[in-house]
C-alpha positions as CSV (number, residue, x, y, z in Angstrom):
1,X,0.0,0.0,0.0
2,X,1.5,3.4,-0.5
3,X,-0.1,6.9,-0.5
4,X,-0.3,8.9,-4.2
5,X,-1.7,12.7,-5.1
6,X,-3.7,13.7,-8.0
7,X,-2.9,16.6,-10.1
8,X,-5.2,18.5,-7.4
9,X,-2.9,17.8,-4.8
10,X,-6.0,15.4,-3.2
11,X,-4.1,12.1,-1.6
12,X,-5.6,8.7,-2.4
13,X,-4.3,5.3,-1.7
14,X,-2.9,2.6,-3.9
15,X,-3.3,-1.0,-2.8
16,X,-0.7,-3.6,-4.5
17,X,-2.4,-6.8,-4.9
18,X,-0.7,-8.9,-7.1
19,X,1.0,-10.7,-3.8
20,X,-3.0,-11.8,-3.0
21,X,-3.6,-12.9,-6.6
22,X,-2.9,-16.0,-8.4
23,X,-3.0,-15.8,-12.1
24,X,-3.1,-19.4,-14.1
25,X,-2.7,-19.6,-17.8
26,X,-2.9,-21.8,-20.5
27,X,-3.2,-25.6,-19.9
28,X,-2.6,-25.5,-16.0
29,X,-6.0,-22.9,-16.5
30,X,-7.7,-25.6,-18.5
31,X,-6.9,-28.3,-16.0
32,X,-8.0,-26.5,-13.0
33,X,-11.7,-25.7,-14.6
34,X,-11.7,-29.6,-15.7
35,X,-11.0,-30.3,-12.1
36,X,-13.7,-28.3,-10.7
37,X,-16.4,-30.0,-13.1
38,X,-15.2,-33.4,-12.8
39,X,-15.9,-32.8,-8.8
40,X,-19.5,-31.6,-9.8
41,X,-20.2,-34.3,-11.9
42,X,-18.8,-37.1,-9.4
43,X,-21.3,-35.7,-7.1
44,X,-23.8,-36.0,-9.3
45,X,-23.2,-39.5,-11.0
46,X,-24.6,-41.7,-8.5
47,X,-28.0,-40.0,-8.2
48,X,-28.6,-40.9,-11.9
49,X,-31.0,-43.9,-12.9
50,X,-33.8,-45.9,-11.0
51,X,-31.7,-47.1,-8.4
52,X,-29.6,-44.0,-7.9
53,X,-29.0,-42.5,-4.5
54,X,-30.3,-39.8,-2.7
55,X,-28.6,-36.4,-1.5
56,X,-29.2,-34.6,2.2
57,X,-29.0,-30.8,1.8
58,X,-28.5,-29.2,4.9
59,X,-29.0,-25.4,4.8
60,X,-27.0,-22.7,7.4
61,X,-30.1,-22.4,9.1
62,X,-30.5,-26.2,9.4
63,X,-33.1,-26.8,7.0
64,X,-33.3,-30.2,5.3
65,X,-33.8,-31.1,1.9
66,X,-33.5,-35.0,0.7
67,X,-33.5,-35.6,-3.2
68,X,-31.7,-37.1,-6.2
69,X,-33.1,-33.7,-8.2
70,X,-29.9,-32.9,-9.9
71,X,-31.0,-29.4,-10.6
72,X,-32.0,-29.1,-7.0
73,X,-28.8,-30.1,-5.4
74,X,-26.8,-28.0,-7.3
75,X,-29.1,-24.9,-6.5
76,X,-28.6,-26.0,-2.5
77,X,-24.9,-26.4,-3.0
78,X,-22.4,-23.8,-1.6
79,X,-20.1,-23.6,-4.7
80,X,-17.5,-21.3,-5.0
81,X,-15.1,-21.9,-8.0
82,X,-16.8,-20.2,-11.1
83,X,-16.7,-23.7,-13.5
84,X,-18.4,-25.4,-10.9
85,X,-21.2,-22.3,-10.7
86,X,-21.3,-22.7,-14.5
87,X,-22.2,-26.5,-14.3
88,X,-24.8,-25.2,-11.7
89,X,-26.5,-22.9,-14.7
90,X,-26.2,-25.6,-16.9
91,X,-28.5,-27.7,-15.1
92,X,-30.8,-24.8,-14.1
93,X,-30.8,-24.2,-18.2
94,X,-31.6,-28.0,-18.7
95,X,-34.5,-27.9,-15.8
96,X,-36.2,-24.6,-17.1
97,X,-36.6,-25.5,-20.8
98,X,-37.2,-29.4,-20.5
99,X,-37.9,-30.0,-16.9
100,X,-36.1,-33.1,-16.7
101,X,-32.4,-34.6,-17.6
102,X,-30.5,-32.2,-15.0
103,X,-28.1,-34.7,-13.7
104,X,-27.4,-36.8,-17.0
105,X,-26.7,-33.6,-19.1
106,X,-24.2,-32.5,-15.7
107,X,-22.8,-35.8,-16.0
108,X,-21.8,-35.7,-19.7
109,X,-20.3,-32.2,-19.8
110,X,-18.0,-34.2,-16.3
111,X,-17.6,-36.7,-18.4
112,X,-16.3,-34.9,-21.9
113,X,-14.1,-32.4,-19.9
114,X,-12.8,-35.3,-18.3
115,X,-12.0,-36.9,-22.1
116,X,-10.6,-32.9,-23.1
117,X,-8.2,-33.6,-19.9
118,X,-6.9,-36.9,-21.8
119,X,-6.6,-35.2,-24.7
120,X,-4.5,-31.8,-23.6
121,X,-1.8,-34.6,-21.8
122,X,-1.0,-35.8,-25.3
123,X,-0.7,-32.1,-26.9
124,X,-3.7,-31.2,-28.7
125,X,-5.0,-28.0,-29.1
126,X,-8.5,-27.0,-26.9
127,X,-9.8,-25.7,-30.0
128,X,-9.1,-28.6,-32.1
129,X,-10.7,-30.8,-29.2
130,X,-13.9,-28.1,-29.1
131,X,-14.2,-28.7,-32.4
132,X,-14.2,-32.5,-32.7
133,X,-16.8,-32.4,-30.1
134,X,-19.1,-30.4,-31.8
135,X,-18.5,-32.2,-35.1
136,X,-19.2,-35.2,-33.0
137,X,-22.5,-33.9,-31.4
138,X,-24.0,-33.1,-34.6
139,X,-23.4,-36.7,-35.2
140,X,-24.9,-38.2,-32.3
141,X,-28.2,-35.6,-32.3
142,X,-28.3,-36.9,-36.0
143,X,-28.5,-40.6,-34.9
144,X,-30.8,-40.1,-32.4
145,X,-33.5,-38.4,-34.7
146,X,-32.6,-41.5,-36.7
147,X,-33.4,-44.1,-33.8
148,X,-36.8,-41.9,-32.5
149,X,-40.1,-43.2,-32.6
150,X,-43.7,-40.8,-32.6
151,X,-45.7,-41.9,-30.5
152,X,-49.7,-40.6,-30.3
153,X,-50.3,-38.1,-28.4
154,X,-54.2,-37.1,-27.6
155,X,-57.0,-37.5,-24.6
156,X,-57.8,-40.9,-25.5
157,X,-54.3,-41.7,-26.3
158,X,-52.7,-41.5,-22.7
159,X,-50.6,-44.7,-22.4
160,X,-47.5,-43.4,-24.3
161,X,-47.5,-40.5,-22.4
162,X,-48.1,-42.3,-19.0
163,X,-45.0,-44.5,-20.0
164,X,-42.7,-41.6,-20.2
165,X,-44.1,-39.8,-17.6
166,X,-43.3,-43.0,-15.2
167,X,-39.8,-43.2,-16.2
168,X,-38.9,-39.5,-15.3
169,X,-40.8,-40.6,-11.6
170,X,-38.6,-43.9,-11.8
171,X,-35.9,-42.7,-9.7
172,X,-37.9,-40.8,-7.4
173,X,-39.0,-40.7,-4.0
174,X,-42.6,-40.9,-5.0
175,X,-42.0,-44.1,-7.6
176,X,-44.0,-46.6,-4.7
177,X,-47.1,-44.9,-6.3
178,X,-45.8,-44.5,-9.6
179,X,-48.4,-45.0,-12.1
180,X,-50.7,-43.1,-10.3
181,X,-48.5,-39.8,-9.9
182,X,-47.8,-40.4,-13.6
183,X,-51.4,-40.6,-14.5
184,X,-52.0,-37.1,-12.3
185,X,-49.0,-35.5,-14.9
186,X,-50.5,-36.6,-17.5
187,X,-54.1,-35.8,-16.9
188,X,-53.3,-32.3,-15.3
189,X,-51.1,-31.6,-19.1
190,X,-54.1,-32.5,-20.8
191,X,-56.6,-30.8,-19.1
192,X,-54.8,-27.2,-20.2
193,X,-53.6,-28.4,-23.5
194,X,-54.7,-26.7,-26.6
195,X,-53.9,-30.2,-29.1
196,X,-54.0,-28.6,-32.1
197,X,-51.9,-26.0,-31.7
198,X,-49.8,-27.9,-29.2
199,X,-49.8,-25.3,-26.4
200,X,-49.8,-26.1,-23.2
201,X,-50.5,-23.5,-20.7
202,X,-48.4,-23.8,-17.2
203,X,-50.2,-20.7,-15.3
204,X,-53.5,-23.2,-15.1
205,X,-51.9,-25.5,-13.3
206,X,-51.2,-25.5,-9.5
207,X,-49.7,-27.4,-7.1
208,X,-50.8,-27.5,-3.3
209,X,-49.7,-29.4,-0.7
210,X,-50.8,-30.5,3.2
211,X,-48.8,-32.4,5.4
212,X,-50.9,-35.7,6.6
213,X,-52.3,-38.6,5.0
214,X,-50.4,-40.8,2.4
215,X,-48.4,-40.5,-0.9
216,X,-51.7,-42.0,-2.5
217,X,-53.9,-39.5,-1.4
218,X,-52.4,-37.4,-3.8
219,X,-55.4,-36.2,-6.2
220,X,-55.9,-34.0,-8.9
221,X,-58.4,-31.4,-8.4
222,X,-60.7,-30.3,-11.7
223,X,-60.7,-26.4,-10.5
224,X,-58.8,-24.5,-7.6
225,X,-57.4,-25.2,-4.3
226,X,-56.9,-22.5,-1.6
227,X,-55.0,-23.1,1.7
228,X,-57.2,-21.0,3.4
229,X,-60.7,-21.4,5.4
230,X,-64.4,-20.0,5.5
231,X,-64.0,-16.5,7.6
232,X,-67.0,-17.5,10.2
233,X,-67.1,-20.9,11.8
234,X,-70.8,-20.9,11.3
235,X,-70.8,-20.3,7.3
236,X,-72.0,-23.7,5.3
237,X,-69.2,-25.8,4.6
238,X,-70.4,-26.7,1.1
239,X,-72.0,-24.1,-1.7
240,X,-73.6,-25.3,-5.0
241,X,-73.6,-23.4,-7.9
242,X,-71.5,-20.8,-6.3
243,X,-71.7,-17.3,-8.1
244,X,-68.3,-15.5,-6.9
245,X,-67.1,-12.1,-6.2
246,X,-63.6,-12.1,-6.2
247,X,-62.1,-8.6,-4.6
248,X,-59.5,-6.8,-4.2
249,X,-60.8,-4.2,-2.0
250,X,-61.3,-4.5,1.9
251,X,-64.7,-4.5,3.7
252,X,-64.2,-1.6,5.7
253,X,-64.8,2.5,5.2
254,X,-62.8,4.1,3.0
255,X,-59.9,6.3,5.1
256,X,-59.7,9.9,4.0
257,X,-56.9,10.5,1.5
258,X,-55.5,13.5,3.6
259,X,-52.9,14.3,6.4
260,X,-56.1,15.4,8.5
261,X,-56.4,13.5,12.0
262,X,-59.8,12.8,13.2
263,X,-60.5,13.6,16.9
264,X,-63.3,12.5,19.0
265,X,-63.9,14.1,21.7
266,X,-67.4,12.8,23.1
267,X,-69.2,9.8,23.2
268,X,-71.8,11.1,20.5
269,X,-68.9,11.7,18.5
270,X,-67.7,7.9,18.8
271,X,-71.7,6.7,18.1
272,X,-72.0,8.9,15.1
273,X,-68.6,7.5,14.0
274,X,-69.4,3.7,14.7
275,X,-72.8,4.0,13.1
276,X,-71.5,5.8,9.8
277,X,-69.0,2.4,9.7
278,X,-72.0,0.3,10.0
279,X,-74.0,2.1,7.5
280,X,-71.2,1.8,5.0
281,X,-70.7,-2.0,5.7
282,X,-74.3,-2.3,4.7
283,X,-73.8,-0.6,1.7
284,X,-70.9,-2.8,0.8
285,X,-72.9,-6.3,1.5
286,X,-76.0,-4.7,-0.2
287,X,-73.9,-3.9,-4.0
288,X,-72.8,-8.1,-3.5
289,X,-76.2,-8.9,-2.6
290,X,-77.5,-6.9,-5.7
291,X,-74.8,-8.3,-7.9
292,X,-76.6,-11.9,-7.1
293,X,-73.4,-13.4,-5.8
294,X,-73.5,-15.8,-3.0
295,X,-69.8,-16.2,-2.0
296,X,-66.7,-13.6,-1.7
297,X,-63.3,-14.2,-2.1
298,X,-61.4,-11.0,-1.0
299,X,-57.6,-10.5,-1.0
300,X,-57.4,-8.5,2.3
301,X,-59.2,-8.8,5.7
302,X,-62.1,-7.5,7.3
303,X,-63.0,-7.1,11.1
304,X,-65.4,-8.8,13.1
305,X,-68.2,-6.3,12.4
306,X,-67.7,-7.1,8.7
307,X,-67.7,-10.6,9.2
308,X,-70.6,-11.0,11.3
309,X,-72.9,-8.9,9.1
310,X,-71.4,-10.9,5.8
311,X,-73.1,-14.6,7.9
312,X,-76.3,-12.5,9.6
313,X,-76.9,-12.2,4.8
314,X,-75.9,-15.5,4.3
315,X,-72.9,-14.6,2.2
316,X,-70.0,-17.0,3.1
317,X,-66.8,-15.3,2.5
318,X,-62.9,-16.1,2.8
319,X,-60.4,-13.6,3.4
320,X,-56.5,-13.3,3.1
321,X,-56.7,-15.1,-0.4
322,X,-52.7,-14.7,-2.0
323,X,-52.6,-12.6,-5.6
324,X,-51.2,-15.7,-7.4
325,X,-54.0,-17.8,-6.0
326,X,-57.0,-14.9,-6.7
327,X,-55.6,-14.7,-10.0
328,X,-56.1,-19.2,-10.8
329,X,-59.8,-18.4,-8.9
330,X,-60.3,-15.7,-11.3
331,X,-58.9,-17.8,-14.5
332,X,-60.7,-20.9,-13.4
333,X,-64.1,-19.4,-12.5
334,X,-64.3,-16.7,-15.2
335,X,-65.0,-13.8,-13.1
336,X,-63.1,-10.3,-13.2
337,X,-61.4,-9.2,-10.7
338,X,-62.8,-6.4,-9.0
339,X,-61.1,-3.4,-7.3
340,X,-64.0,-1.5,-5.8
341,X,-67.4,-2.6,-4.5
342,X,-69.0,0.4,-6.5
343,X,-67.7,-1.4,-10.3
344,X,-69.7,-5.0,-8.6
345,X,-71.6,-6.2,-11.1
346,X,-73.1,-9.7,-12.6
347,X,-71.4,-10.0,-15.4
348,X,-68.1,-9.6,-13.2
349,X,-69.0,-12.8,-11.1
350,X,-66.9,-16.0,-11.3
351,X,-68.9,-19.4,-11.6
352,X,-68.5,-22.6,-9.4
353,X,-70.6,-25.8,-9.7
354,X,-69.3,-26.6,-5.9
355,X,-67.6,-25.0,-3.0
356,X,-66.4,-27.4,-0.2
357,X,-64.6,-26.7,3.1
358,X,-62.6,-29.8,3.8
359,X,-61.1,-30.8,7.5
360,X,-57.8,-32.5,7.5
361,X,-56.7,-35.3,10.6
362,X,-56.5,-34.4,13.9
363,X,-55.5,-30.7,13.6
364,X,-58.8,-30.4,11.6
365,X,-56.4,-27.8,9.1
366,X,-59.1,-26.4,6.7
367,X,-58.4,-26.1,3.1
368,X,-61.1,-24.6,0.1
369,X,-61.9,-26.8,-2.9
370,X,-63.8,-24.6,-5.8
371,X,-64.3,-27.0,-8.2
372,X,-66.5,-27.4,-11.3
373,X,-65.5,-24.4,-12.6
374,X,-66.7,-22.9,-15.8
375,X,-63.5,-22.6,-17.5
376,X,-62.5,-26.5,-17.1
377,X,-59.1,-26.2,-18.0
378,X,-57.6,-24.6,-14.3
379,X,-56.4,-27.6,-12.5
380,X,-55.0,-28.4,-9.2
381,X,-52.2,-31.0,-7.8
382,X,-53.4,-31.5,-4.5
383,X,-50.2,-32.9,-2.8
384,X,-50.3,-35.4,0.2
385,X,-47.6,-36.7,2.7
386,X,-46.3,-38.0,5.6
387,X,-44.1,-34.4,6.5
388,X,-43.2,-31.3,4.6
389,X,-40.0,-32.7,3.1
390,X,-41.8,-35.5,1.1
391,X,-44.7,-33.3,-0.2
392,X,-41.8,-30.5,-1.7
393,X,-40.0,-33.6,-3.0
394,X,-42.9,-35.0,-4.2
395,X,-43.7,-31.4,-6.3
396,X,-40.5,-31.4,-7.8
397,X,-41.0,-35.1,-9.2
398,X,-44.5,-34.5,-10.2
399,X,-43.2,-30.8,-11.7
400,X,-40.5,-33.0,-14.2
401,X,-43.2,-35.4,-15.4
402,X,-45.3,-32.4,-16.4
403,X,-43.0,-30.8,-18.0
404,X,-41.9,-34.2,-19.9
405,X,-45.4,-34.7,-21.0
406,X,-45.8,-31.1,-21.8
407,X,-42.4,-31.2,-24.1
408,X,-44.1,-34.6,-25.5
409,X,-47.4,-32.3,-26.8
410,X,-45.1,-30.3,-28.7
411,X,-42.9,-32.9,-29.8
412,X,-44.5,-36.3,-29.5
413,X,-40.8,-38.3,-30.9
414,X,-39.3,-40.4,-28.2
415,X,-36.2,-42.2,-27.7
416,X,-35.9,-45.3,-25.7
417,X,-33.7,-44.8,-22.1
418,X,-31.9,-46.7,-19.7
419,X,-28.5,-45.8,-21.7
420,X,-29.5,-46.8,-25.3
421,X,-29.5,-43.8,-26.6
422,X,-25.9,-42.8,-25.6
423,X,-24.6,-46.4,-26.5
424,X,-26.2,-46.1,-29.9
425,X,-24.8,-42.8,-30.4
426,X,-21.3,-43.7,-29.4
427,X,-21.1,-46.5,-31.9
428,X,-22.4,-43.8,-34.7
429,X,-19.5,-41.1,-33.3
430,X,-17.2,-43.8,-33.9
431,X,-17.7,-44.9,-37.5
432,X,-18.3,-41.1,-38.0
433,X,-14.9,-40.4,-36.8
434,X,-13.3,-42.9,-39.1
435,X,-14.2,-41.1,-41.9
436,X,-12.6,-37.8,-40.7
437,X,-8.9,-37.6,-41.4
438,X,-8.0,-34.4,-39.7
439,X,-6.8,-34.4,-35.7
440,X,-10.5,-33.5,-34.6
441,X,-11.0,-37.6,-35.3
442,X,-9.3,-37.6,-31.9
443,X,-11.7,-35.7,-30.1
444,X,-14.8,-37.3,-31.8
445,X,-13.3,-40.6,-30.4
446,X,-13.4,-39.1,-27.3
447,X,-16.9,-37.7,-27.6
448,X,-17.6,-41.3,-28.2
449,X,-16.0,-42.3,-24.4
450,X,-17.7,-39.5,-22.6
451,X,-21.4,-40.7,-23.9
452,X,-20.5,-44.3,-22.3
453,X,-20.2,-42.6,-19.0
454,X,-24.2,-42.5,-18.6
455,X,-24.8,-46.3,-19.2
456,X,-21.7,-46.8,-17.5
457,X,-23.0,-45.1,-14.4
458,X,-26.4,-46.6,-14.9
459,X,-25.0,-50.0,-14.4
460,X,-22.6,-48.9,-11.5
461,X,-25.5,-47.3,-9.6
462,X,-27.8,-51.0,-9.9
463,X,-25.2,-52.8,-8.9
464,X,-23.8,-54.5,-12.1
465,X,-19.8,-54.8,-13.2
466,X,-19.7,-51.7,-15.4
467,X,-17.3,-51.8,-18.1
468,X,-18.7,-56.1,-18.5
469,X,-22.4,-54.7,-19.2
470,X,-21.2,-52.1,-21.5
471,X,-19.6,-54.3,-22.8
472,X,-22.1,-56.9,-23.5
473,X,-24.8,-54.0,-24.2
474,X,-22.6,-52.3,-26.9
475,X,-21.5,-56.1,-29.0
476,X,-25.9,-56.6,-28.9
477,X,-26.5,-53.2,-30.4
478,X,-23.8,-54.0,-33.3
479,X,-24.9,-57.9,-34.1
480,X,-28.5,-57.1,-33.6
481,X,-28.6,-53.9,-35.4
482,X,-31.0,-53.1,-32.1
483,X,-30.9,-49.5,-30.9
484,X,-33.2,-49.8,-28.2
485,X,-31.1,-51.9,-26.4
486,X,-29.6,-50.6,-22.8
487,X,-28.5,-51.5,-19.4
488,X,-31.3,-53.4,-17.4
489,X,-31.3,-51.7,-14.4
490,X,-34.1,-53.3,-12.9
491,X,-32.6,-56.9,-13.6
492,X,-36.0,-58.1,-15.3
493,X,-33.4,-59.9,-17.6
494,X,-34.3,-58.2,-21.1
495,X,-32.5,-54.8,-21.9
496,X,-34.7,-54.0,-25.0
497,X,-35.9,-50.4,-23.5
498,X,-39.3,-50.4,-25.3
499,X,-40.2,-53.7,-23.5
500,X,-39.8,-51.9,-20.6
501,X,-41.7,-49.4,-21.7
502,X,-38.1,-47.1,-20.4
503,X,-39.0,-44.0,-22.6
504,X,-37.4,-40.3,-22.8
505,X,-38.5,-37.7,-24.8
506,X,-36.2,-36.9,-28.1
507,X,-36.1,-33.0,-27.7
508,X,-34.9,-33.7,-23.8
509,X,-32.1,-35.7,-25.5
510,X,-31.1,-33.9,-28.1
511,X,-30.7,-31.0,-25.7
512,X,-28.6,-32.6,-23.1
513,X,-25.8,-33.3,-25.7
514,X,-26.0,-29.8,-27.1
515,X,-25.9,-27.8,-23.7
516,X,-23.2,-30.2,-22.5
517,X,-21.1,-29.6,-25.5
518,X,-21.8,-25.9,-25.7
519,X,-20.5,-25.4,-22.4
520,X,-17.9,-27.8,-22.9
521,X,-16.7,-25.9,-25.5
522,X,-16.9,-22.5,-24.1
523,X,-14.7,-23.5,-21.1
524,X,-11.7,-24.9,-23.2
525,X,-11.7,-21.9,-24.8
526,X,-10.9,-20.1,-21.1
527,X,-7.0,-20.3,-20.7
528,X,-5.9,-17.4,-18.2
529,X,-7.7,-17.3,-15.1
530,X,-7.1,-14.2,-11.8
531,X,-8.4,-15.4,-8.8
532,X,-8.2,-12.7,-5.8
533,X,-6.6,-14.4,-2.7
534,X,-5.4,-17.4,-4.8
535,X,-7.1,-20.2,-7.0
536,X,-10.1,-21.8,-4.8
């Protein structure tokens, strides 16, 4: 540190840091990112497959959070080195665009820096190894369009999609009630799916959960679910062909818009002032009275007065509803949301064939089921569970096989799982790279390696010799010309995928290999590093 002036004589301080920094270039700067991923991936590799393992998160504030998400466990881990944060996006990018994949595609970008590494040690360039690997990937996305199947896609044309949908929940926490949790995906995607022009709509779909009762009580609701009660003990706890009025405004008189205090000063004062808030919450019941509604959701509170008067007219009511969930009642039930009592009118009304207050266990926890709703679409995931870590984990696994399903409306081509597609491919990368005579044949070879690490880990995670059921997986493929065939992780003794009805969706494929090598690619092209403090 040393003290320096500017040309108006004003002092300011220089700090010397290049003793605190540590500057890496060129291949030692490549090696230390490969490093970093390679630790990211290893963590990740034995979540992947049916019988992969579960992780324990444990925040700073002692929070827990058990799953084999791969997208989740990255977001909950404390990573500092900037690779390892790029791996962490990578998965984030596969999660938000296909819902599903986020530790295989984490695992193959381990997997082809860890081939890069191999490569660098006997002197090739990174470019010339970038570029081999995308040559290589163009290849392999090739081949798998080649090796899809379309399967139907429609309401009365379920089963394909309830296949795939049960081999995203495979590996999950929820997979002792499989089918059914596949079935709820798949119906909830339907339900808001516009088929023809193969939109499907997320905002109509909602998941709830309640802590009690089983996995299997897990239901999907045909309208909206609020986590919130009637606001008087004594209003009916079921309406029929419920006419809504869905505010935003509180039941209570309007406060002068002014910095003007209000003093009373005698007890006529306080009667005039308590009878001209009575007269006003008469007013306010009257205009929903008028408006022919006969329940009110309302996004703020109202006091006793308010809620007494609302059961003395027979209008049940329930108050502190949340904006996102006002919104769903709103979308579901066709009404407008209305601001001020005085813009209350019929036409503004939501419609409801049935409004039930149910009662949960012991605790008797209260929840609000609105359901035949006039806009059918508006769904609900009513979660169930034993405690609040297996109903989040249970959301997450349900959220992937929506989105799978949802990605299969818009796409309906599949590829068959349980490693055949990377096998395949790799045998295709091969012959490809035969054909190339330039270095990059090297790094297309190697491309070839890193897609063996998924069925590789596949068998390593079930228990099988690894390299022997490659092996044996790999010589089938070529003398059966058989591209379905993978590693049988459940042991049922035939590896043909599409007897095990082991489906993935193509575009979820295709995009694992493409983010994996985009990102592969971008961090062999980083060869000078500054780290303040040192390397971490």
């Amino acid at each position: 540190m040393s003290l320096a002036f500017d040309e108006y004589g004003r002092p300011f301080i220089i700090l010397r840091e290049q003793d605190t920094r540590q500057r890496m270039t060129g291949s030692d700067a490549i090696k230390q990112h490969i490093l970093a991923a390679k630790a990211i991936a290893h963590t990740l590799k034995t979540s992947l497959g049916p019988k992969g393992l579960d992780k324990m998160m444990v925040s700073p504030d002692g929070a827990v959070t058990i799953t084999n998400d791969g997208a989740t466990i990255l977001s909950q881990m404390d990573v500092q080195h900037p690779i390892a944060k790029l791996l962490v996006e990578l998965s984030q990018s596969q999660d938000s665009e296909i819902g599903d994949g986020t530790t295989g595609v984490v695992v193959l970008a381990g997997s082809l820096l860890e081939q890069a590494e191999h490569l660098i040690d006997r002197g090739i360039h990174p470019i010339r190894i970038a570029d081999g690997f995308e040559m290589a990937c163009a290849v392999a996305v090739k081949q798998l369009e080649a090796v899809s199947d379309i399967i139907p896609v429609g309401k009365d044309e379920k089963e394909s999609l309830v296949q795939t949908a049960m081999t995203t929940l495979g590996s999950k926490i929820i997979n002792k009630c499989h089918r059914q949790m596949a079935e709820i995906a798949v119906d909830a995607v339907l339900a808001v799916a516009d088929l023809e022009t193969r939109d499907v709509n997320f905002e109509l779909i909602k998941m709830e959960g309640k802590v009690g009762g089983q996995l299997q009580d897990t239901q999907l609701v045909r309208g909206v679910v609020i986590d919130k009660d009637f606001s008087h003990p004594q209003m009916p706890k079921e309406l029929r062909d419920a006419k809504i009025a869905i505010l935003t405004c509180p039941f209570e008189p309007p406060k002068p818009k002014t910095k003007h205090k209000l003093d009373i000063a005698s007890v006529e004062d306080y009667k005039s002032l308590q009878s001209y808030e009575h007269k006003i919450f008469v007013e306010m019941i009257e205009r929903v009275k008028q408006s022919g509604a006969n329940f009110v959701v309302c996004q703020w509170g109202f006091d006793d007065e308010a809620n007494h008067l609302l059961l003395q007219n027979s209008l049940p009511a329930v108050r502190w509803v949340g904006g996102p969930e006002i919104e769903l009642v709103a979308i579901a039930t066709n009404g407008r949301i209305v601001p001020r009592f005085e813009e209350l009118s019929p036409e503004k009304l939501g419609h409801a064939g049935v409004v039930r207050e149910i009662s949960f266990g012991t605790t008797k926890d209260r929840m609000l089921f609105i359901e035949d709703c006039k806009n059918t679409r508006a769904v609900t995931v009513f979660v169930r569970g034993g405690n609040q870590m297996i109903i989040e984990e249970a959301k997450r696994s349900l959220h992937d096989a929506i989105c799978v399903v949802r990605n299969l409306v818009k796409d309906n081509r599949v590829v068959y799982g349980g490693g055949a597609p990377e096998i395949t491919c790799s045998l295709a990368v091969y012959e490809a790279a035969d054909k190339v005579a330039t270095l990059e044949q090297y790094a297309m070879r190697a491309f070839g390696d890193a897609l063996e690490a998924t069925p590789i880990a596949l068998a390593e995670n079930s228990g099988l010799p690894p390299i022997e059921t490659l092996a044996a997986v790999k010589s089938r493929q070529v003398k059966e010309k058989n591209p379905r065939l993978g590693i049988d992780c459940n042991m049922t003794g035939n590896a043909d995928m599409r007897d095990q009805h082991v489906v993935e969706t193509l575009v979820g494929k295709k995009q694992q290999f493409q983010l994996a090598t985009q990102l592969v690619k971008m961090i062999l092209k980083i060869d000078d590093i500054v780290t303040p403090g040192g390397a971490q």
